[in-house]
PAKE-311516 format. One record per residue: residue in three letters; chain; x, y, z of N, C-alpha, C in turn. Coordinates in steps of 0.02 Angstrom, whole numbers. Each point is the difference from the previous one (the first is absolute). Layout:
+-----+---+--------+--------+--------+--------+---------+--------+--------+--------+--------+
|   r | c |  neast | nnorth |    nup | caeast | canorth |   caup |  ceast | cnorth |    cup |
+-----+---+--------+--------+--------+--------+---------+--------+--------+--------+--------+
| ALA | A |      X |      Y |      Z |      X |       Y |      Z |      X |      Y |      Z |
...
+-----+---+--------+--------+--------+--------+---------+--------+--------+--------+--------+
! end
This chain:
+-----+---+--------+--------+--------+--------+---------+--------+--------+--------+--------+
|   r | c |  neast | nnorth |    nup | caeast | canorth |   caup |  ceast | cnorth |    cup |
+-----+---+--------+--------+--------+--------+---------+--------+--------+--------+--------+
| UNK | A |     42 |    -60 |      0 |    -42 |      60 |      0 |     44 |     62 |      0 |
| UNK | A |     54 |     -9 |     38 |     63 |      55 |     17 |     12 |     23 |    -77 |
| UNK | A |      9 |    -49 |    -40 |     40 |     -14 |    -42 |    -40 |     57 |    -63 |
| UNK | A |    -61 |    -44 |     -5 |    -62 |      44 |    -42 |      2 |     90 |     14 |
| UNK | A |     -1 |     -4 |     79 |    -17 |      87 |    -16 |     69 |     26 |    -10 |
| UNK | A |     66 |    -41 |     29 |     66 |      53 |    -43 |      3 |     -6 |    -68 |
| UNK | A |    -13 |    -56 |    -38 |    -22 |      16 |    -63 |    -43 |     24 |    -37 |
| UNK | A |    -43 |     27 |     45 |    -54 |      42 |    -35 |     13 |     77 |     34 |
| UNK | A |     28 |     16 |     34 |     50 |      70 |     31 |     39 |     17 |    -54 |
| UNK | A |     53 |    -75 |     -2 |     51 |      26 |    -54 |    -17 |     31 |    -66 |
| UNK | A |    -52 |    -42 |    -36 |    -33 |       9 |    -72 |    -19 |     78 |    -18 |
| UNK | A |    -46 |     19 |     70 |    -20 |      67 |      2 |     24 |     58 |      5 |
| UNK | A |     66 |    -15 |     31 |     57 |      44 |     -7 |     35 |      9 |    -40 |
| UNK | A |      6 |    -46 |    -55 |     37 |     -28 |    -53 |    -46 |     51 |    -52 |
| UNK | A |    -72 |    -31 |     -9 |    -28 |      34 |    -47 |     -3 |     74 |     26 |
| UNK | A |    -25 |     47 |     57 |     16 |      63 |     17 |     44 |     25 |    -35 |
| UNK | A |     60 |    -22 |     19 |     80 |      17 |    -18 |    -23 |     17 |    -87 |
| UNK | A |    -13 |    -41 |    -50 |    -18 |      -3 |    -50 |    -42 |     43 |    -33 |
| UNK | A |    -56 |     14 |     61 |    -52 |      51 |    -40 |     19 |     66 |      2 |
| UNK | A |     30 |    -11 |     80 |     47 |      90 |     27 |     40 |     38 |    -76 |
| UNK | A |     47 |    -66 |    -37 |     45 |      23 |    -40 |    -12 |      3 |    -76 |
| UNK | A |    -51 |     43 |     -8 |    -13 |     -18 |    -76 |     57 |     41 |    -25 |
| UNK | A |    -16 |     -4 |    -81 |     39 |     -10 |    -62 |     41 |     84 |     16 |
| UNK | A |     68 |     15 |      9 |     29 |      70 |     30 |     26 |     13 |    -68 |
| UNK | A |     24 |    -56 |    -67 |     35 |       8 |    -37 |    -41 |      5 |    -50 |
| UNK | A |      2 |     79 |    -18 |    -36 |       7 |    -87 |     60 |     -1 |    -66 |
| UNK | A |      9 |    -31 |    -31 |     31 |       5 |    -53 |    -30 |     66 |    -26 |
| UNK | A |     57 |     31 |    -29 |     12 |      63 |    -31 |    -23 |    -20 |    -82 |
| UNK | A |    -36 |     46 |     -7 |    -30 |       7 |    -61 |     20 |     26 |    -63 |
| UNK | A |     39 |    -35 |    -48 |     31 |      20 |    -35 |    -29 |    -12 |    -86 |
| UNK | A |     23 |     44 |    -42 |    -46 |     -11 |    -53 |     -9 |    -66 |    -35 |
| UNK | A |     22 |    -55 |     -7 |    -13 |     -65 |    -11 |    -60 |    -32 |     37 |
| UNK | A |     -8 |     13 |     79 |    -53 |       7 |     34 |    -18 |     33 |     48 |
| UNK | A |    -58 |     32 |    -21 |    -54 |      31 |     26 |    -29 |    -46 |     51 |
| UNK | A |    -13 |     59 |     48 |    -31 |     -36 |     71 |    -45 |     33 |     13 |
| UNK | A |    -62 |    -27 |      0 |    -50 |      24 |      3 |    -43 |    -21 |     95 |
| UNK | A |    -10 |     48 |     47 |    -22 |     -17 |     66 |    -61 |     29 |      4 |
| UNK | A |    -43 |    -74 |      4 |    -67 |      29 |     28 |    -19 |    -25 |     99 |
| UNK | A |    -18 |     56 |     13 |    -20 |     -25 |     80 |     11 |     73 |     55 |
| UNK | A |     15 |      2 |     41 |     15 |      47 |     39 |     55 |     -9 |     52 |
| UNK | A |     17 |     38 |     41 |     42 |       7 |     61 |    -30 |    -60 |     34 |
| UNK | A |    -88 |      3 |     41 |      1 |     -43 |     60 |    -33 |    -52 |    -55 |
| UNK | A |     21 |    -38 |    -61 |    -35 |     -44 |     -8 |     43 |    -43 |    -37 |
| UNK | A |    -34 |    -50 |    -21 |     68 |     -72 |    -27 |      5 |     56 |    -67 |
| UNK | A |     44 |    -10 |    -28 |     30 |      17 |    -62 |      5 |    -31 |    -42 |
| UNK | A |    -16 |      2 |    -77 |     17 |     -45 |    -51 |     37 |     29 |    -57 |
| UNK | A |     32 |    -18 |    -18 |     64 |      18 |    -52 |    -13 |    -34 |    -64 |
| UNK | A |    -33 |     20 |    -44 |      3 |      -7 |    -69 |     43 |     19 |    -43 |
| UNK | A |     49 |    -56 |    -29 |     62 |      13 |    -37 |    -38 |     36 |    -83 |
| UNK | A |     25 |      6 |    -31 |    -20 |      28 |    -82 |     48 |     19 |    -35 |
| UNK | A |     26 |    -13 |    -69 |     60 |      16 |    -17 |    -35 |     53 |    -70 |
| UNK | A |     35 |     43 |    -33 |    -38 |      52 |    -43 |    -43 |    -39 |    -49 |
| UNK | A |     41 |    -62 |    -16 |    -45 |     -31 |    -49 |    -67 |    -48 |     -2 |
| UNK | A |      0 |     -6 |     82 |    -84 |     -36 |     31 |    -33 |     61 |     21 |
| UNK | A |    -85 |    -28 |    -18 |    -51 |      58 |      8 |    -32 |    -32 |     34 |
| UNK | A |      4 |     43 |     64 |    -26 |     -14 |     42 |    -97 |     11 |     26 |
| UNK | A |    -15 |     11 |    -48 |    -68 |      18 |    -12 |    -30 |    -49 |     29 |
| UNK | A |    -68 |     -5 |     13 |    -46 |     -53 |      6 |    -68 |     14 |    -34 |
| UNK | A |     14 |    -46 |    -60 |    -29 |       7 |    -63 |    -82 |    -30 |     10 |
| UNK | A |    -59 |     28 |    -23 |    -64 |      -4 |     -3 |     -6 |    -71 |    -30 |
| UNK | A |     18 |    -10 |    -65 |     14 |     -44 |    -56 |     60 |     -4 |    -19 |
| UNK | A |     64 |    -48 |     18 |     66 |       6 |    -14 |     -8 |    -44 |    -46 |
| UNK | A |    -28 |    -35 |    -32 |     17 |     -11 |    -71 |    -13 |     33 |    -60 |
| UNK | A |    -49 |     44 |     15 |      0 |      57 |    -48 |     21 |     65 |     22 |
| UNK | A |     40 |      1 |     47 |     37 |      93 |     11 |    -45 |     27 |     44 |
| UNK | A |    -43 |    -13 |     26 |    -53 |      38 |      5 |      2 |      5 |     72 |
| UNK | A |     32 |     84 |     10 |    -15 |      11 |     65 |    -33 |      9 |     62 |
| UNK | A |    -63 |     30 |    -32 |    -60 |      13 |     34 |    -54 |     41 |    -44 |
| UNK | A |    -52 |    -19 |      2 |    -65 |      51 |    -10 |    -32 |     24 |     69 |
| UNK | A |    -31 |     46 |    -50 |    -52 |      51 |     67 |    -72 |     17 |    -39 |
| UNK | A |    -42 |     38 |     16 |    -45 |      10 |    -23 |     -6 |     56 |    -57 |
| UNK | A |     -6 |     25 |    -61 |     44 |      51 |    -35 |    -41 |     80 |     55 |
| UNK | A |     52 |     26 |    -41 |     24 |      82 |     44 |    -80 |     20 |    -53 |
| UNK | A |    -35 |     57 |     40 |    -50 |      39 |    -61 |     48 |     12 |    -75 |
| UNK | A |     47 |     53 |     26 |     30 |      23 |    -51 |     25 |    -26 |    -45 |
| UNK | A |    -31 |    -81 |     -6 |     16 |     -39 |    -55 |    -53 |    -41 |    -72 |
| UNK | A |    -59 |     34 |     60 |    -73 |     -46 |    -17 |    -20 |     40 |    -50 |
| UNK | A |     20 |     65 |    -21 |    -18 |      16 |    -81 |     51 |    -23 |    -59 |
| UNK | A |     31 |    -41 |     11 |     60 |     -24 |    -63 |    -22 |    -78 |    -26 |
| UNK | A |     60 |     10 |    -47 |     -6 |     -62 |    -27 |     19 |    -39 |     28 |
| UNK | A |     17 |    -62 |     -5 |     34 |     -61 |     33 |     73 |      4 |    -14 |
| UNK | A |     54 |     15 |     41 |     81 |      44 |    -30 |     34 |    -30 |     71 |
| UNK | A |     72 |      8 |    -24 |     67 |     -36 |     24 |     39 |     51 |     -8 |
| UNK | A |     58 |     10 |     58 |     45 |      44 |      1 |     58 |      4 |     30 |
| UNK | A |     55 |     -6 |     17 |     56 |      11 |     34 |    -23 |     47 |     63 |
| UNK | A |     21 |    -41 |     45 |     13 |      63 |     74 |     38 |     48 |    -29 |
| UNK | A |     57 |      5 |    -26 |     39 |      54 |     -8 |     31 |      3 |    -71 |
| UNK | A |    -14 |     62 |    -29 |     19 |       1 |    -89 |     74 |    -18 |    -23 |
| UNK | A |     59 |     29 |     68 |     71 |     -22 |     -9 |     11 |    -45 |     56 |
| UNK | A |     53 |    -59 |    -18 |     11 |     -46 |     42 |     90 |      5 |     -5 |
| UNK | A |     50 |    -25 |     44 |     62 |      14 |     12 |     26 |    -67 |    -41 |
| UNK | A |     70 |    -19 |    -18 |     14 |     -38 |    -28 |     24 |    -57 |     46 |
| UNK | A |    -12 |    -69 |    -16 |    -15 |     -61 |     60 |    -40 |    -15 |     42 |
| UNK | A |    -78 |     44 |    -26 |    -63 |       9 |     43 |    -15 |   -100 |     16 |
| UNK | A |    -14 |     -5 |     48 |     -6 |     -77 |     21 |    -98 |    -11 |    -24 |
| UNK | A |    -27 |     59 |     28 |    -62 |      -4 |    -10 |    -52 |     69 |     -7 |
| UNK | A |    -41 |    -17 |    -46 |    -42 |      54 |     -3 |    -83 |    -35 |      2 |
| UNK | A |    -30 |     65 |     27 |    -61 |     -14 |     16 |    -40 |     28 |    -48 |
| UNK | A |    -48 |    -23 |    -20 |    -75 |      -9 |    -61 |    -60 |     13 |     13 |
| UNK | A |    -45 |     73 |     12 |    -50 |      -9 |     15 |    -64 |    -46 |    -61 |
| UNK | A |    -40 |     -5 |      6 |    -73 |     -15 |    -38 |    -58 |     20 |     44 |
| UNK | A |    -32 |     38 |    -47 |    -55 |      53 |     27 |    -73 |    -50 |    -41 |
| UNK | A |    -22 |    -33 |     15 |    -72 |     -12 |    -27 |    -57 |     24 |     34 |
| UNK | A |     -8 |     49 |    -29 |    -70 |       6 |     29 |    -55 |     -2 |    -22 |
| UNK | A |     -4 |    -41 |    -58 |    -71 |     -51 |      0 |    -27 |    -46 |     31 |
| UNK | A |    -48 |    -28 |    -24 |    -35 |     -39 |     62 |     17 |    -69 |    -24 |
| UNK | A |     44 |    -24 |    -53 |     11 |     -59 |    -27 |     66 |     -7 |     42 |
| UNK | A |      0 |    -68 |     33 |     83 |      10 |     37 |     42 |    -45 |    -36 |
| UNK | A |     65 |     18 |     -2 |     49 |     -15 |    -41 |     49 |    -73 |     16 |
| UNK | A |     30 |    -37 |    -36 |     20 |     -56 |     12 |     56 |     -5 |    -41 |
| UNK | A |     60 |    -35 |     35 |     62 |      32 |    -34 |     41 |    -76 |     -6 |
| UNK | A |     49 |    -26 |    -16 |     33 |     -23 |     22 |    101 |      5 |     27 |
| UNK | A |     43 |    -43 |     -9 |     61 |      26 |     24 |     38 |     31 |    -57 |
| UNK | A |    -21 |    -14 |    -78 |     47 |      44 |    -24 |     -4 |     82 |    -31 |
| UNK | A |     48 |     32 |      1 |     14 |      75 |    -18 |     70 |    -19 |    -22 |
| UNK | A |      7 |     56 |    -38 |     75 |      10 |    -29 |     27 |     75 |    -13 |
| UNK | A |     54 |     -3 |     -2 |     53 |      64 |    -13 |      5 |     29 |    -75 |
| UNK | A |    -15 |     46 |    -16 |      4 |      25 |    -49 |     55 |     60 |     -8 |
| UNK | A |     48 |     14 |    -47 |     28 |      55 |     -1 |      3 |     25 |    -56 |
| UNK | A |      3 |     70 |     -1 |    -16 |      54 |    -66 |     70 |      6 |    -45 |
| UNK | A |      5 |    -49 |    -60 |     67 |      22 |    -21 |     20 |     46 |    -45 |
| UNK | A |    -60 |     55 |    -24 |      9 |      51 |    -24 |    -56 |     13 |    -38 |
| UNK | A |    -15 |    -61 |    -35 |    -54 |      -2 |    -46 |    -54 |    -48 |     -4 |
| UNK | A |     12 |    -28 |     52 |    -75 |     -73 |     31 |     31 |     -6 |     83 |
| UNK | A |    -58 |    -59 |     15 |      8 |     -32 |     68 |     49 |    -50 |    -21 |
| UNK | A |     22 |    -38 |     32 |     40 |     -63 |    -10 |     12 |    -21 |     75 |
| UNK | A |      2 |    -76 |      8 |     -5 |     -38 |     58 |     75 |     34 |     39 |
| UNK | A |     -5 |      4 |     55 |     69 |      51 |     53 |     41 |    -87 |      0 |
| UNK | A |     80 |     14 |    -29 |     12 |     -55 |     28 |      4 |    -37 |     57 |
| UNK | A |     -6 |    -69 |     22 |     -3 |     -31 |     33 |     61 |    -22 |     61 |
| UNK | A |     18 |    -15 |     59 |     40 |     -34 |     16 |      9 |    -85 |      6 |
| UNK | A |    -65 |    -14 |    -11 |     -5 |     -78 |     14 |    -65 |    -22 |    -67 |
| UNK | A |    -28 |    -64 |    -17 |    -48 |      -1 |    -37 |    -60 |     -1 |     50 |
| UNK | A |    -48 |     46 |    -28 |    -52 |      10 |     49 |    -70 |    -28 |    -40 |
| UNK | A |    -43 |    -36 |     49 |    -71 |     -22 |    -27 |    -38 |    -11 |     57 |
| UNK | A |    -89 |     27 |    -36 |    -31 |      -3 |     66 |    -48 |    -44 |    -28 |
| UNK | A |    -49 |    -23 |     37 |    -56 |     -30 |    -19 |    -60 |     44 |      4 |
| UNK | A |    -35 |     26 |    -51 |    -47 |      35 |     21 |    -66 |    -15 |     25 |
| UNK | A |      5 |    -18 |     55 |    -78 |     -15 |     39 |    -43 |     46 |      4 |
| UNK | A |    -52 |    -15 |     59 |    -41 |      89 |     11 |    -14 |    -27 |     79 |
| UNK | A |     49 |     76 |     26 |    -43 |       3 |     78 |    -44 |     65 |    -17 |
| UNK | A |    -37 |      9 |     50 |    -27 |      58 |     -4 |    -29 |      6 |     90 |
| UNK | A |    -24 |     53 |      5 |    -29 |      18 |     61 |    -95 |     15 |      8 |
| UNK | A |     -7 |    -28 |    -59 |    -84 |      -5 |    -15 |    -31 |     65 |     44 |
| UNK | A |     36 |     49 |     -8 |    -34 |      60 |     23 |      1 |     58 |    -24 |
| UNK | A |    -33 |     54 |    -14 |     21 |      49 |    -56 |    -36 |     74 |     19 |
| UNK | A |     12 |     60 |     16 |     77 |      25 |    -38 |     34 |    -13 |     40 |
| UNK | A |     85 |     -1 |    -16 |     44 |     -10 |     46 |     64 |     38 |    -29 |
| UNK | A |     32 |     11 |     48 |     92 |      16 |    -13 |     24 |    -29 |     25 |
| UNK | A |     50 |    -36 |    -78 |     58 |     -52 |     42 |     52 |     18 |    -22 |
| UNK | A |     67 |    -45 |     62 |     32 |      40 |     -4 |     69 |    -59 |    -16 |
| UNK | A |     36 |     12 |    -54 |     31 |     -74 |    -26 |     72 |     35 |     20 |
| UNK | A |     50 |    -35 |     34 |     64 |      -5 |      7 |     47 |    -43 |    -42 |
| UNK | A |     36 |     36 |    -61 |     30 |     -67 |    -61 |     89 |     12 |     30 |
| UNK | A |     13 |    -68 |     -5 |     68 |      14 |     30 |     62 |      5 |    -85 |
| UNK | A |    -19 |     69 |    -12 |     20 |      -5 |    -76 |     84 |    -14 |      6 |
| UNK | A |     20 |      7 |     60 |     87 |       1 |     -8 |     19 |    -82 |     10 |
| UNK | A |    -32 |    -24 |     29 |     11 |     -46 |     -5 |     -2 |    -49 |    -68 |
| UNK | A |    -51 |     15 |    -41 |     -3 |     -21 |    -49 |     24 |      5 |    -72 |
| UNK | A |     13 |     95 |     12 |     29 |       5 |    -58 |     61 |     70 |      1 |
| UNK | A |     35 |     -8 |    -40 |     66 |      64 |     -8 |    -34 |     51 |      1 |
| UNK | A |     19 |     50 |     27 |    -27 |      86 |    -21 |     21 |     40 |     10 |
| UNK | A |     51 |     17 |    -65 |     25 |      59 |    -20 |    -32 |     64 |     -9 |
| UNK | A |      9 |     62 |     -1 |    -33 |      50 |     -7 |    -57 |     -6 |    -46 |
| UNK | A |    -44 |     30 |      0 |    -35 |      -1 |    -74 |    -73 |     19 |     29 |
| UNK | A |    -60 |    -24 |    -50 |    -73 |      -8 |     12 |    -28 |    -69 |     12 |
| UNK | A |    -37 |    -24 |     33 |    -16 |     -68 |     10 |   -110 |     15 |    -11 |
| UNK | A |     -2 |    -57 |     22 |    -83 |       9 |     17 |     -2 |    -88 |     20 |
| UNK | A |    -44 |     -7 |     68 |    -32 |     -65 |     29 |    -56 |    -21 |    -48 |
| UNK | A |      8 |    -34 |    -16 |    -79 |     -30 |    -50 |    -39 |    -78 |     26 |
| UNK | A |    -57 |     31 |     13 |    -23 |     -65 |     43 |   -108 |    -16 |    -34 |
| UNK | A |     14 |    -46 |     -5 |    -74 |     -18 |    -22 |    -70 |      5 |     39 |
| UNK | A |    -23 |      7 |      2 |    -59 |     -20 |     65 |    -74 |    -20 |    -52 |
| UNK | A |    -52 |    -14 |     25 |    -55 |     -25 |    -25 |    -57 |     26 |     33 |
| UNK | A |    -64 |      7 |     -4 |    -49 |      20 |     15 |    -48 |    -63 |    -29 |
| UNK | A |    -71 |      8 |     28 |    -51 |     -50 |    -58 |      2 |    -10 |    -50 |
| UNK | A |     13 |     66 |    -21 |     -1 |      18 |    -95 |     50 |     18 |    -20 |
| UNK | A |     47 |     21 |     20 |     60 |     -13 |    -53 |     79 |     11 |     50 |
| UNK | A |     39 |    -33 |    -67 |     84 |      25 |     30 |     13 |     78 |     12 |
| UNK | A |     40 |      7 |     39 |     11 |      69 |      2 |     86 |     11 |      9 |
| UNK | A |     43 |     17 |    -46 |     48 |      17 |    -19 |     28 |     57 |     66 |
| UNK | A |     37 |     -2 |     63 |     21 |      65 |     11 |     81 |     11 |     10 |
| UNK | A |      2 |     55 |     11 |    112 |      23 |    -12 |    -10 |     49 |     42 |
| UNK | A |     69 |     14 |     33 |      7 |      21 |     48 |     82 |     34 |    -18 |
| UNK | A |    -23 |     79 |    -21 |     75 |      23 |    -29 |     33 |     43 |     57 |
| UNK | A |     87 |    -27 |     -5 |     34 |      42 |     60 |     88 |     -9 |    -43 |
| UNK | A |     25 |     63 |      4 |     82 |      -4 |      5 |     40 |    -31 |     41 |
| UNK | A |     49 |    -11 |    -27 |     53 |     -36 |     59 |     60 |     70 |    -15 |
| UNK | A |     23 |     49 |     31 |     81 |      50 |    -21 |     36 |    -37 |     64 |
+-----+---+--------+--------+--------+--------+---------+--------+--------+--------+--------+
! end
């Protein structure tokens, strides 16, 4: 019985000792990796590693890019059904850019995983070259709800070279009644 409670004394002291001493050593954050800390002073801490080239997003639909929808903004419900770049210039080695789609009809839209890179070579579009061979299968998710703004995250650096120039995202979507063609134009200087 002696025996039981010094080993159950010892254990508790043992583990104390353990909980007293959490983690004192942060690795220094250097540009290869990014250290990302979520938590506070009085609470456990968690350390999410990320290096520039993982996106750390948490994707709505990660097999189609698709970051999140919301319900569309008014200031969208008199337009057509249109696609656009968050931002008209993008920096060179952009890892990712984001894609709105504004539908605000009442037909809701159904997409699947592929889009592609387009770049302006003076006098047409032409496919942006590639770094790897890329293919998608085109299924259809959709969110069977309508109007909506969504909001697509393409990890274009990963996929393809991009040198200065003009590009545009080109991605398909569907409705009841027909295909709908949209592009999404932005610079890379």
């Amino acid at each position: 019985m002696k025996t039981i409670i010094l080993f159950a004394t010892l254990s508790s002291l043992v583990c104390l000792g353990c909980t007293n001493r959490r983690q004192q050593f942060q690795p220094e954050a250097t540009p290869d990796k990014d250290l990302t800390i979520i938590g506070g002073g009085d609470t456990v801490t968690s350390i999410l590693v990320s290096s520039a080239d993982k996106d750390t997003i948490i994707y709505d639909t990660p097999e189609c890019c698709l970051w999140y929808v919301q319900d569309l903004p008014d200031a969208y419900k008199d337009k057509p059904v249109s696609m656009w770049a968050e931002r008209p210039v993008y920096w060179e080695n952009v890892q990712a850019i984001n894609v709105f789609v504004a539908n605000p009809t009442s037909d809701f839209l159904t997409f699947g995983r592929g889009w592609i890179l387009e770049q302006w070579n003076g006098t047409e579009w032409a496919m942006a070259k590639t770094k790897t061979d890329i293919s998608w299968e085109d299924d259809a998710f959709g969110k069977g709800k309508a109007p909506l703004l969504y909001c697509f995250r393409f990890p274009v650096g990963r996929n393809y070279h991009l040198p200065k120039g003009k590009y545009r995202i080109c991605k398909p979507f569907h409705t009841g009644k027909e295909k709908i063609e949209l592009n999404a134009e932005f610079e890379i200087k």
